[in-house]
N, C-alpha and C positions, 0 to 999 in steps of 0.2 A: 504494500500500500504506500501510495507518495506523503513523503512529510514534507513535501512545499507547503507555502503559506498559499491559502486562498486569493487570488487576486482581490475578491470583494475584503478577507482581512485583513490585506494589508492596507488597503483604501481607509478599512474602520480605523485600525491605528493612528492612520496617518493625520486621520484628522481628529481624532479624540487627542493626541499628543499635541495637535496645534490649538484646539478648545481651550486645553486642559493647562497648555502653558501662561497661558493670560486667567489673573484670578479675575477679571471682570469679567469674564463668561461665565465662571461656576469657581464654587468651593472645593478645598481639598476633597478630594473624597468622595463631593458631592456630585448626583447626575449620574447619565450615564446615557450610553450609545449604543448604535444597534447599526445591521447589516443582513442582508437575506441575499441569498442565492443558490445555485445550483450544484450538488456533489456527486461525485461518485456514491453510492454506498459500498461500503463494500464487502457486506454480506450477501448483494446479489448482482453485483456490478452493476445494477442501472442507476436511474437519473434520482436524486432524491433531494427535495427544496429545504433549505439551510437555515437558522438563524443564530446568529452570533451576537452577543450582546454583554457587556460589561456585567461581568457578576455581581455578588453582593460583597459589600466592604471595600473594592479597588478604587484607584484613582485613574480619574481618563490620563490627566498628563505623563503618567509612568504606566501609562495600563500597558500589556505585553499578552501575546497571545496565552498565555497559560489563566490570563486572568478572564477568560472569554465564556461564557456559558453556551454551549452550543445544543439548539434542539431543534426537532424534527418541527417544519411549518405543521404538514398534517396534519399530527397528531394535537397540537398544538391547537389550531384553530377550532378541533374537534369537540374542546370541550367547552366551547361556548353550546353545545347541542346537550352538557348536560351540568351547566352552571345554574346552581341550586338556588341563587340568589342571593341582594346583597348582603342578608344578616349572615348568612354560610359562605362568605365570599374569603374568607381566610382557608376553609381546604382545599382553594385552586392550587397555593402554593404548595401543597405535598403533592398535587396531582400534575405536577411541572417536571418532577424528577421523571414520571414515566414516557416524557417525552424527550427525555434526554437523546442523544446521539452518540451510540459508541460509547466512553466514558464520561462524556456531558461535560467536561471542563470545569472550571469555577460554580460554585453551588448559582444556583437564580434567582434573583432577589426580586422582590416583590414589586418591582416595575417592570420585572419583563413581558408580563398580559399585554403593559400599553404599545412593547415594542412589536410583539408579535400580530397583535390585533389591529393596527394600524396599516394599512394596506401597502405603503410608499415602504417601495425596498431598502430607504437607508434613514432611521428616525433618532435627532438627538431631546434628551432632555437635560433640562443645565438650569440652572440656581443662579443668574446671574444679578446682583444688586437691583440695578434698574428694571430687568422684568420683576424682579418680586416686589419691589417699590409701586412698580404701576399693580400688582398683585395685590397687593394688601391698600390700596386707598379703598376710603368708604364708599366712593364712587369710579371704581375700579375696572367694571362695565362700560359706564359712559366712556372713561378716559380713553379706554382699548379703541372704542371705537373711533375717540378723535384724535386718536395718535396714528393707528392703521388704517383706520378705513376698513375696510371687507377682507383685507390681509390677513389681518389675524384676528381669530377669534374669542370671544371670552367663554372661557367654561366655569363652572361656580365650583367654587371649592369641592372636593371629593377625596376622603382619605383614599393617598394611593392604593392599588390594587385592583382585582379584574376587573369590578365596574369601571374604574376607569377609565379601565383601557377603551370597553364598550362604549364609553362617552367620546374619547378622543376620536375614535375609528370611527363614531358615526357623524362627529364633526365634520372632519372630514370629506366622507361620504356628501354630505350635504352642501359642504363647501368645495368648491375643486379649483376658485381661487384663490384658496387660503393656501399660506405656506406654512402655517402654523395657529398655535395657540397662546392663552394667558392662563395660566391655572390660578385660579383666587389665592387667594392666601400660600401660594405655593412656589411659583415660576414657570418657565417657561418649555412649551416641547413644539419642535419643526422638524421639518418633513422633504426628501426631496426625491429625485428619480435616481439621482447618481450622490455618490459621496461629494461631490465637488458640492453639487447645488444643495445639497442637504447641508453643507456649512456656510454655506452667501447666503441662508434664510435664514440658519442660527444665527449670525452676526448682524443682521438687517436689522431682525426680531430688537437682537442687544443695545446695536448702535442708535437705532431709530430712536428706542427708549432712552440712553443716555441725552441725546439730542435732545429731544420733547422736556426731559426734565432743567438742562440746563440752559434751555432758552425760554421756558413757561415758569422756572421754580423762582418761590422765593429764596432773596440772598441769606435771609435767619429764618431758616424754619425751625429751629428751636427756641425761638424768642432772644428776651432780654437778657445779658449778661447779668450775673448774681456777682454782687459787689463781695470780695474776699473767697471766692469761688475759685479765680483765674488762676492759671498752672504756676506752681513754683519754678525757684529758678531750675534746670538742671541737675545740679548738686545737691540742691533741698531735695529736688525728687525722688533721688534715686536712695539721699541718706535715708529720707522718713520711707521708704519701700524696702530696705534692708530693716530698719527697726520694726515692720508693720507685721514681714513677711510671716516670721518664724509662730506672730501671735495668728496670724489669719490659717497659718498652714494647720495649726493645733486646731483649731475651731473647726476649719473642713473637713478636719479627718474625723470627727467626733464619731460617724460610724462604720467608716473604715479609711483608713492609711492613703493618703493623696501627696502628690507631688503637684509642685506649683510652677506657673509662668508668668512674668511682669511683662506690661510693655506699658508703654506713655507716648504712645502714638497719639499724631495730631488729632486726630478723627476721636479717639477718646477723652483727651483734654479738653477739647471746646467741646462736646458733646455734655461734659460733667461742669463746666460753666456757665450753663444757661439755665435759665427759667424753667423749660419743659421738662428737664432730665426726669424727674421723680415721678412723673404720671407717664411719662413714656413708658420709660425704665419696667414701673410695674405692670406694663401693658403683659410685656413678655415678649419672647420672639413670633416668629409666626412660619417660615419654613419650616418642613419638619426634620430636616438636615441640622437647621441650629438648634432647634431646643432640644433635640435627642440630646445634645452634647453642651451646652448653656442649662439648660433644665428650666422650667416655666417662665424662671425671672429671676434676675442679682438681687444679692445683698448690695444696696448704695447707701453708704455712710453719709446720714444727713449731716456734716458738719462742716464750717469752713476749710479752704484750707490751711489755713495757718494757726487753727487749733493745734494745742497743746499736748504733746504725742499723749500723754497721760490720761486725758482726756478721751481721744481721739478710740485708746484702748480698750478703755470702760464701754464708749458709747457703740464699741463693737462686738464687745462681749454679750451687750444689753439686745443690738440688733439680731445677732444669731440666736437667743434663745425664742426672741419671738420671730424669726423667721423659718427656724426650725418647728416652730408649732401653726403655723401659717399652711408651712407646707405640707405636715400631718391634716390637717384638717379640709388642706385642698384634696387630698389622697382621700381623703373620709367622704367627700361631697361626691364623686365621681366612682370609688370602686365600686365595684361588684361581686359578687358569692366566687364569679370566674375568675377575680385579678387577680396577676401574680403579685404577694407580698410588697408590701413600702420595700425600697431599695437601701433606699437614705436621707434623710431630711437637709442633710447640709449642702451649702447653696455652692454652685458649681463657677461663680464669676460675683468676682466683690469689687464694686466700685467705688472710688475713696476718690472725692474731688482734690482738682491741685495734687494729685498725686500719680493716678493710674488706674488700671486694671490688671488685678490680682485673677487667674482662671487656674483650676485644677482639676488632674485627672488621677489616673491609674497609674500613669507613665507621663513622660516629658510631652510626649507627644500630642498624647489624647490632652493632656493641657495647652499648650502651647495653640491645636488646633480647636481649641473651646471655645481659646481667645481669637482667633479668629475668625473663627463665624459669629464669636460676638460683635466683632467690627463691620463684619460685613449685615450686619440687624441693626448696629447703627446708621451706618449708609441708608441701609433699608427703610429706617426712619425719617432720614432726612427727603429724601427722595421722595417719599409718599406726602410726608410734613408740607412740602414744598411746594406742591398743586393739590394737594387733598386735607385728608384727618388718614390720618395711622387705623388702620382699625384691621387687626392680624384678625386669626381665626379664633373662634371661642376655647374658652379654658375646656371645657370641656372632651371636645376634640384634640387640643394638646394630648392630653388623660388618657383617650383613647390607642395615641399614639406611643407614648412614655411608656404605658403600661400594659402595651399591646402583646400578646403571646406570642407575636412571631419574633421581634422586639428579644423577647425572655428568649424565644432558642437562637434568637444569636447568641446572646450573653454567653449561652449556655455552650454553645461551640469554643468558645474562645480559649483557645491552650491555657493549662496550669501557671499561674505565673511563677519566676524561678526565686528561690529564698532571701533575696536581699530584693525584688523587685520593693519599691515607692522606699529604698531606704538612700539617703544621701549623704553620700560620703569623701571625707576632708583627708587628703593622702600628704603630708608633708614629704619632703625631699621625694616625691612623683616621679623626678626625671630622669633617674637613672637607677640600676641596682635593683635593691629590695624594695623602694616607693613604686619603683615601677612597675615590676611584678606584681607587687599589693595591689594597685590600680586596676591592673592585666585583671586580675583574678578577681574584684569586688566586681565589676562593669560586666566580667563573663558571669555573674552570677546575679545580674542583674540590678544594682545600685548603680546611680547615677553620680558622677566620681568629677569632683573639683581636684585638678593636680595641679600642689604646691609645689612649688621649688623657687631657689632664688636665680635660676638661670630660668628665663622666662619662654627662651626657644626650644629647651630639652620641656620644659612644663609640654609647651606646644604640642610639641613630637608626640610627646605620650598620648594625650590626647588627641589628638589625629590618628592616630595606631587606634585610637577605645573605638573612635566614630563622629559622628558629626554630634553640634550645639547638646543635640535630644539623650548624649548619651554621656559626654566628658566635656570637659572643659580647664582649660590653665589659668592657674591664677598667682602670678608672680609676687614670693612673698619670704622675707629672711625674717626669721621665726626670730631674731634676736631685737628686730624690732617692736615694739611695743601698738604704736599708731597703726605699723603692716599685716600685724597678726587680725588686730582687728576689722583692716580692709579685706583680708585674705575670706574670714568667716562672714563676712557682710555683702564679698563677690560672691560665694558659694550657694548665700540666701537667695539673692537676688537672680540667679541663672537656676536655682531649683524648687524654691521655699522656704529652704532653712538646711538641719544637721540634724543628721540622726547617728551619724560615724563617722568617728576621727581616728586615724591611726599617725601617732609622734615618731617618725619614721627621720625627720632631719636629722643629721649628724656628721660628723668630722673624727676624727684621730690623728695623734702624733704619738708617737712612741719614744719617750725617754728613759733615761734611768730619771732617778730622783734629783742628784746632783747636778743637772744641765736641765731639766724643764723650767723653765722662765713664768713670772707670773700672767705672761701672755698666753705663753702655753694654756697656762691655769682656765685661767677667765675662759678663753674663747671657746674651750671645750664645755664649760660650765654656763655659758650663755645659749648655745645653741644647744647645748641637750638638755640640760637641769632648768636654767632658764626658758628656754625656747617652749621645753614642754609643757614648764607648768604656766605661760601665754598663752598657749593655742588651749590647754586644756578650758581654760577661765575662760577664755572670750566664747568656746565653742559649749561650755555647762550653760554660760549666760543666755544664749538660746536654744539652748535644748529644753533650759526650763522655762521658758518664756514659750516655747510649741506647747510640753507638760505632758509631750510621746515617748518619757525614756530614750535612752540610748547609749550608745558604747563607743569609751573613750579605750582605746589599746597603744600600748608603749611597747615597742622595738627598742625593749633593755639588752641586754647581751650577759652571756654566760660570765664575762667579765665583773659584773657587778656581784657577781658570788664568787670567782673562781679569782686565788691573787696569785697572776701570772708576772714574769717578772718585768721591770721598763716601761709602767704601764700606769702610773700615778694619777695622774689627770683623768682618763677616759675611764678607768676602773672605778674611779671616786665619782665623776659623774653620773656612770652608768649604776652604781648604787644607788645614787641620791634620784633618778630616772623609780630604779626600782619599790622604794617607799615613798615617792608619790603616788604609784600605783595602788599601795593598800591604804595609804590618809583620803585618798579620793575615792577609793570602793568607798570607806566607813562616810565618808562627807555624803558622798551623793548618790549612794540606794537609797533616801527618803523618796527622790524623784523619779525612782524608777533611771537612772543612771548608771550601767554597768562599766566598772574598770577594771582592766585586764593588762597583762604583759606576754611577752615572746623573749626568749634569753636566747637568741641563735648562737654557734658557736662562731669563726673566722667563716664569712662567705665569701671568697675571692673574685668567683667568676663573675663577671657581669656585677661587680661592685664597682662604684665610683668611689668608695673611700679607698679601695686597696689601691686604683688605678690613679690616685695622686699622690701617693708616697708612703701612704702607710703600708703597703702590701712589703715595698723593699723595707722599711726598718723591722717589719717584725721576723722578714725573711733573716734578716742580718742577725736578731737577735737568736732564734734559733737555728742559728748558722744552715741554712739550707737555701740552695737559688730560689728566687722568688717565682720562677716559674714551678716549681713544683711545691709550691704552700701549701695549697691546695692540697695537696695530694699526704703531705707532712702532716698536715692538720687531722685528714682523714684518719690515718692510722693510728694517731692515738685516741682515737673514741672507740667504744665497744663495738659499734658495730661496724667501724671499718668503711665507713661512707662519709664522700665530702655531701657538707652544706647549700645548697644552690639557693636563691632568691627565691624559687617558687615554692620550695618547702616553707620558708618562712610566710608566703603570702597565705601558701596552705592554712597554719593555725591561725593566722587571720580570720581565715574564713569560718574555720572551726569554732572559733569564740564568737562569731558575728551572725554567725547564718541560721541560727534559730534553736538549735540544740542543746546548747549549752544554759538555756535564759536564767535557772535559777544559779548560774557563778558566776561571782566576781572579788576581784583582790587574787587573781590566780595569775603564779607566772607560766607558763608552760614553755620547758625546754625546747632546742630545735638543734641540737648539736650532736647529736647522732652518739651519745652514749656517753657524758666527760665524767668519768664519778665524783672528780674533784668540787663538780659543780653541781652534784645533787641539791633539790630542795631536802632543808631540816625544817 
């Protein structure tokens, strides 16, 4: 059988990847595309008619053939002959799999009725601002019509699915000038003979709309500027978003563990500076693409911005209880004997004037894109604001949607998440060695990993090596400074929500006897480890208790701080003073749910940056052995005869961190492969 690409799918790509690259056509995620044509089958070699259509969950701009739902027209169209109607119009979608082809591709998401049912061989649907702006005005009908004319059609809102399709298809049918539609409260779906023309309608459809709004809209359609409203500078913004973060993060997660994203895009600033925000705001969204992922409607901190952060914390604390029971009660008004359980009552995008928007998800990403489609429902509001009144779809139909059972078996699909997943974590000296490995290994195990180092391009590297923004990040920082440590734990908030794990991993060595170490020697060892540690510990406890979600502070001691090797004063007495911070900070801080832990490794050579700048040759010297076989020196005298590597050490990282261990802490665990001299007593 041929594994070329269909000519009609490479046509689909070609132009879901051109849709998909402009967010003014549609949202990540959002929308999707379709294509019909002719195949082989090849269970009987004849002709057999095709449809191809963007699964459930992909993105058109990266969609790829594997991401393709492919099923039989026939069959397909067939079961409008036995569509039960629209209160039973959810078991069309199990009766989509028996139409599959072959092994069906990408599962079918519940727009593919409109693709298949739709007669025009190549059909897109797309979320773009300005179609769902003219969607959601209250005269949104009229508009369509003085915007298109006969071109495009207004269809009245209809939770997606097979009726719809039937709606669109017979639109159509009726219209044979239309190149499209307006879905109320939804967006937009066009139609064309060829892929080509089925993109010059989608973009008409777009442009036309952006056009009609910015030459008919008002220039404030959110009113009058609120006096003490307006954005801070910069600097204030990002300071008061690093203090806000770690409190907001604690509050979202109240029923289950979220990772956060900031932005202070312009569209959200002046959005939260005006007069309308607060009645908008609690409209809600109205695609069902954003509220899946925004949820009904933000928490918006009614307070200036140049309140008092103290203030500002209270009056947030105060918001989330009653927005959390707001939302129980919205849950109350609409379920049913049939609905799956409340999810969670905490609000998915917190809007804080003069500062930003705070959005949170599972992962960086599912935040990151929360806050995205919140901006694009701000557009969405201005847009409609601008020639009309906003008027999305009823709460209730949200409800329908949020808590819709097909809805639950996605959830339900979605892989295991992996043991550090929503946990975020602060890796000092990141950039080489055992920070980096540590890193390696938290990011593979699913935490979202800030790497420290005071060389800000090995930081880099490291994190480039984890993945992109949604997964690591570098954040250049010498642990011996005081004001940096604090920057370092305040970039980490602001790129995830806060800290839930730090590993004190910075560190130096010099090897002397006693009679030749300098009081520089002294200090500088004793600044960056003894010192360094107990800064990053303080600044990174100050919000972890201020989130109030526990979590694990771990110190990279060394077998040295128990074991007295000789030439070695400084770094041994450090790495002591390293080791009983470990147990002052368990007894300190398990009131908060805080666990501290250590790793005693024994000498790690390879892929060490401390042995690779001069400490590997004096300790070679002092054990008279070439420094290329230290390594190898070191091994032989532990019990078992094996050198040290970086990832053994990241290993018991992970073992103190990843969820097994929750009831220790004040534990050092060895990593030196057998030294008895350094047993714990």
């Amino acid at each position: 059988m041929s594994t070329e690409t269909h000519p009609a799918v490479a046509d689909l790509l070609a132009r879901s990847h051109e849709l998909g690259a402009d967010r003014r056509n549609t949202n990540y995620a959002g929308g999707n595309a379709s294509a019909k044509g002719t195949a082989t089958d090849p269970a009987t070699g004849g002709d057999v008619e095709l449809l191809w259509v963007k699964g459930s969950g992909g993105d058109l701009g990266t969609l790829t053939e594997a991401g393709l739902a492919v099923l039989r027209l026939d069959r397909m169209r067939a079961l409008v002959d036995v569509y039960p109607g629209e209160e039973r119009e959810d078991e069309m979608v199990a009766a989509f799999d028996y139409c599959l082809h072959g092994r069906g591709g990408a599962a079918p998401s519940i727009d593919t009725a409109m693709h298949g049912l739709v007669g025009a061989p190549h059909v897109d649907h797309l979320h773009p601002d300005s179609g769902i702006a003219i969607a959601t005005a209250a005269d949104g009908e009229e508009l369509t019509r003085k915007v298109f004319g006969d071109r495009v059609v207004w269809v009245p809102w209809r939770r997606p699915g097979f009726q719809l399709g039937l709606d669109i298809a017979a639109v159509r049918e009726a219209n044979p000038q239309a190149i499209g539609c307006i879905l109320g409260g939804h967006g937009i779906t066009a139609w064309g003979a060829t892929s080509e023309e089925c993109k010059r309608n989608s973009l008409e459809i777009i442009r036309t709309a952006e056009a009609y709004l910015a030459e008919h809209g008002e220039q404030e359609p959110f009113g009058e500027a609120l006096p003490g409203y307006e954005p801070l500078s910069e600097p204030d913004r990002r300071a008061r978003a690093a203090a806000l973060f770690p409190v907001l993060r604690g509050l979202a997660s109240t029923d289950s563990p979220q990772v956060g994203h900031f932005t202070d895009a312009p569209e959200v600033l002046e959005f939260l500076s005006r007069e309308k925000h607060p009645a908008l705001a609690a409209l809600g969204t109205s695609c069902p693409d954003h509220f899946l992922r925004t949820k009904v409607a933000p928490l918006v901190v009614d307070l200036p911005a140049t309140a008092p952060l103290e203030q500002v914390v209270a009056r947030v604390k105060e918001l989330h209880h009653g927005y959390r029971e707001e939302y129980a009660a919205y849950y109350r008004r609409h379920a049913t004997p049939d609905s799956p359980p409340m999810r969670g009552a905490d609000p998915a995008i917190v809007l804080v004037p003069g500062v930003g928007m705070f959005s949170f998800g599972r992962d960086k990403q599912t935040a990151r894109v929360a806050g995205e489609f919140y901006v694009n429902a701000i557009n969405v509001m201005r847009g409609a604001e601008s020639v009309s009144t906003y008027a999305p779809i009823p709460e209730s139909e949200k409800f329908r949607i949020e808590y819709w059972e097909l809805e639950e078996a996605k959830l339900r699909r979605m892989p295991k998440p992996k043991p550090l997943a929503t946990r975020i974590a602060l890796v000092t000296g990141g950039g080489s060695g055992i920070g980096r490995a540590i890193a390696l290994r938290l990011a593979a195990e699913g935490a979202c990993v800030a790497v420290a180092d005071r060389d800000a391009e090995a930081a880099a590297q490291v994190a480039a090596e984890i993945g992109g923004a949604d997964r690591a990040v570098a954040v250049a920082a010498d642990v011996t400074d005081e004001a940096g440590v604090a920057r370092a734990v305040a970039d980490c908030a602001l790129a995830f929500g806060g800290i839930d794990l730090v590993v004190n991993n910075a560190g130096l060595s010099i090897s002397k006897p006693l009679l030749e170490t300098t009081t520089a020697d002294w200090d500088l060892q004793h600044d960056v480890m003894a010192k360094g540690s107990f800064l990053v510990s303080r600044e990174a406890a100050r919000a972890m208790i201020e989130q109030g979600m526990g979590g694990d502070i771990v110190y990279i001691a060394s077998k040295n701080g128990v074991f007295a090797g000789p030439n070695n004063i400084a770094y041994g007495a450090t790495k002591a003073d390293q080791a009983h911070q470990v147990r002052l900070l368990a007894a300190e801080l398990g009131e908060h749910g805080i666990r501290v832990n250590g790793v005693n490794p024994d000498g790690v050579v390879r892929g060490s940056g401390i042995f690779a700048s001069g400490w590997g040759a004096q300790r070679a010297a002092v054990y008279g052995v070439p420094e290329e076989e230290l390594g190898a020196f070191y091994a032989q005298r532990t019990l078992l005869k094996r050198e040290v590597l970086p990832e053994h050490v990241a290993n018991a990282v992970f073992v103190l961190t990843g969820g097994e261990l929750s009831h220790t802490t004040g534990l050092h665990v060895p990593v030196d492969a057998g030294v008895a001299a350094a047993f714990l007593r």
